[in-house]
N, C-alpha and C positions, 0 to 999 in steps of 0.2 A: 781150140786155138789158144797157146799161150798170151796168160795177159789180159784174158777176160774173166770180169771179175765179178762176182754176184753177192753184195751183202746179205748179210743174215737179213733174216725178213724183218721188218720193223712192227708188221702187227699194224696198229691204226696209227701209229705215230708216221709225220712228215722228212722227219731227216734222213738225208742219207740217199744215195743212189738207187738208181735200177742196177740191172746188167751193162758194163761200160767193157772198153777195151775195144779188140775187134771180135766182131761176132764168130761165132761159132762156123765153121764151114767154107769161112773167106779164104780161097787161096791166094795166095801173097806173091805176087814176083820181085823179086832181088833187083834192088837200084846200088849200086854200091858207088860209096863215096859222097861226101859232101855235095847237098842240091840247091841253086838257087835258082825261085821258081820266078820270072819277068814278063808273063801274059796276063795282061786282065781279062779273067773270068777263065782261068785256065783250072781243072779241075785234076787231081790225082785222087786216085783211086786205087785199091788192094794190090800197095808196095811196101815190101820189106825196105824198109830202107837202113844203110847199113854209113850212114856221115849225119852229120847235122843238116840247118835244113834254114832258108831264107829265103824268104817272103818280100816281093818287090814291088807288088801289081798289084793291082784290085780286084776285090772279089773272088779272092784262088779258094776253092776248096779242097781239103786235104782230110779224107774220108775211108774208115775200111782199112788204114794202114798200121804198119809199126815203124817207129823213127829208134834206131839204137844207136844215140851218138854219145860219144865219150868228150867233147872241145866244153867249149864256154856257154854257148846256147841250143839246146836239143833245136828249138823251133825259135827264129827272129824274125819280128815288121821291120821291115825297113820306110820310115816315110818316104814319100805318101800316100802309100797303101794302105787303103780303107776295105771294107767287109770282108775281111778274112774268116774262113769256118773251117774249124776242127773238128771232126764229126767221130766219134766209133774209132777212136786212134788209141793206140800203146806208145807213149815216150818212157822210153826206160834209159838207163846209164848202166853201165858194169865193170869200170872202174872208177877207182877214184879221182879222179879227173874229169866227171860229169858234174855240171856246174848248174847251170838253172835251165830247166825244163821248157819255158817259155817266157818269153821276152818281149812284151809293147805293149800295141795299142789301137783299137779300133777291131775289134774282134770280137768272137763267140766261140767258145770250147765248151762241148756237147759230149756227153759218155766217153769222156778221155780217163783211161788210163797211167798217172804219174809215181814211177817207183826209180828208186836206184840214182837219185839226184843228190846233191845238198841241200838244192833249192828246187822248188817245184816253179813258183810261178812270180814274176819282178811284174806288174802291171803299172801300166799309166792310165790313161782315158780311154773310159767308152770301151770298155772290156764287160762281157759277160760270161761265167764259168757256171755252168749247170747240168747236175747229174754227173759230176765227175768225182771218179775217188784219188785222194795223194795220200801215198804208203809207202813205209820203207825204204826212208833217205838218209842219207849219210849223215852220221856225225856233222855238225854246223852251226855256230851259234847264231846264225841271222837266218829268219822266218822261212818256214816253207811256203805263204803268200806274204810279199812284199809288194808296199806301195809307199812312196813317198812323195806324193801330190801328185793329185788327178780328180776328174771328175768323170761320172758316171760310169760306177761300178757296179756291177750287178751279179753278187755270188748266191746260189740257192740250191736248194738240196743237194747238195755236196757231202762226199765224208773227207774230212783231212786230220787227217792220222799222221802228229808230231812221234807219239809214240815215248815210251817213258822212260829214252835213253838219257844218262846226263850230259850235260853240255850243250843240248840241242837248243835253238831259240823258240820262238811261239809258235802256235799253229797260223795265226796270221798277225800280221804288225802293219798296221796303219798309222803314218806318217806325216809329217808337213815339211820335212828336212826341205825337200827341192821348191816348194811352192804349197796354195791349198788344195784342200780335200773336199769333194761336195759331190752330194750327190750318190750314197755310198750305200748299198743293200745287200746284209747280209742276213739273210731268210733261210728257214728248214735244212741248216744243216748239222751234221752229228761233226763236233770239233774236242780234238783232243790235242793232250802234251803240250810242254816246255814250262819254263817259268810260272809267265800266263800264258794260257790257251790262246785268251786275244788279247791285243793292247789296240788301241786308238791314241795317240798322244799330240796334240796342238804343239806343235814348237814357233820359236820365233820367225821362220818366212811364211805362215800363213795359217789360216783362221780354219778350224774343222767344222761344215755347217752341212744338215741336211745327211747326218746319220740318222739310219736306222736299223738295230739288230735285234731280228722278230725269232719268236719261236726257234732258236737255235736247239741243239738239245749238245749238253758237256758230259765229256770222259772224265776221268776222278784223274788222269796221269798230270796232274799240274804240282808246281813246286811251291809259287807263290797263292797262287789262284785263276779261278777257271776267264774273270773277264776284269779289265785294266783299263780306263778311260781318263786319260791323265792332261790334266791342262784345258779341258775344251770349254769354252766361254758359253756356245751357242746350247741352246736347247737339243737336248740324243729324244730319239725313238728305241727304246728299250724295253720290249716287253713279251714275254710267255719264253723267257728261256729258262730251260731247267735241266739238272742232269738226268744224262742216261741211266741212271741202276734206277733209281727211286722217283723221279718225276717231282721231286722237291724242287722249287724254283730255285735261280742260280741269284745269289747276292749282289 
């Protein structure tokens, strides 16, 4: 099945995915056109889908599929819809006109597949990304994970692969532009490219409290440096991250 994707094996280290995408074997039926989905607890299951895609209702699970949208947002929450689950999904983009990958809040994205966007992933609150890879996005200098105030973020074993094109922005940028950040976990994942890899930066609408970035492991493809923590008053949890070639800690 295109789109499923199997990192190299990592050996005893933590970062980094399993097998994501849609599994091997899944035959896929053709939904064509832009879908918005308005049942709570309404479940999709192995569709090609060939538009973008919005989320209105509670509890939809969106599983086993591929979303190939070229608009603004591959996948959008619209409040106030809470438990959204992306399971074993491919969002991809294939032209330049694919914008961000996923959009909100209140959610779980599980062995998803993110390629062929600018932007992979815009969060706010109460989002959890785990076991998912983001690869091969378009030229863009704003972050393939962005956030600019929320609470309760939860990214872990993940790979995201900024990649060590020029021009591109971090592999994730953490924020306070809209409001603050708390609440924030970023555990066992393999993160590369941009500037910096990561940046976290306090600005003036609101206070960074209740970071923590454990056992990450870093790619060499940075221009500034692998992690950026700029302005933040409160107390970080920062500790066992090191790069990938050599297991030397990161700075």
């Amino acid at each position: 099945m295109q789109g499923f994707c199997a990192p190299p094996d990592a050996g005893t280290r933590d970062a980094g995915p399993p097998q994501v995408g849609v599994p091997p074997g899944t035959v896929l039926n053709p939904l064509q056109g832009d879908q918005s989905f308005v049942t709570d607890g309404q479940v999709i299951e192995a569709k090609d889908i060939t538009g973008c895609v919005t989320i209105a209702a509670s509890n939809i699970t969106v599983r086993k599929s591929r979303i190939t949208c070229n608009g603004f947002y591959g996948i959008t929450i619209r409040p106030p819809a809470t438990g959204t689950r992306v399971e074993d999904v491919e969002l991809r983009g294939t032209t330049a006109d694919a914008f961000v990958a996923f959009e909100g809040a209140e959610a779980t994205l599980s062995r998803v597949d993110i390629h062929g966007f600018k932007r992979a992933l815009d969060l706010s609150s109460n989002v959890t990304v785990e076991a998912s890879s983001i690869h091969d996005l378009l030229g863009d200098g704003a972050a393939a994970v962005g956030c600019a105030g929320g609470t309760g973020l939860h990214l872990r074993n993940n790979r995201i692969d900024r990649g060590p094109a020029s021009g591109v922005g971090p592999a994730l940028r953490f924020q306070t532009d809209n409001g603050p950040l708390s609440d924030v976990w970023l555990e066992a994942n393999f993160l590369n490219g941009g500037p910096y890899t990561l940046e976290v930066v306090e600005r003036a609408n609101g206070a960074v409290t209740g970071l923590h970035v454990l056992r990450n492991r870093f790619g060499r493809d940075f221009v500034d440096g692998p992690l950026h923590l700029g302005g933040i008053a409160a107390a970080v949890d920062v500790s066992g991250n090191v790069f990938d070639d050599t297991g030397e800690a990161v700075p």
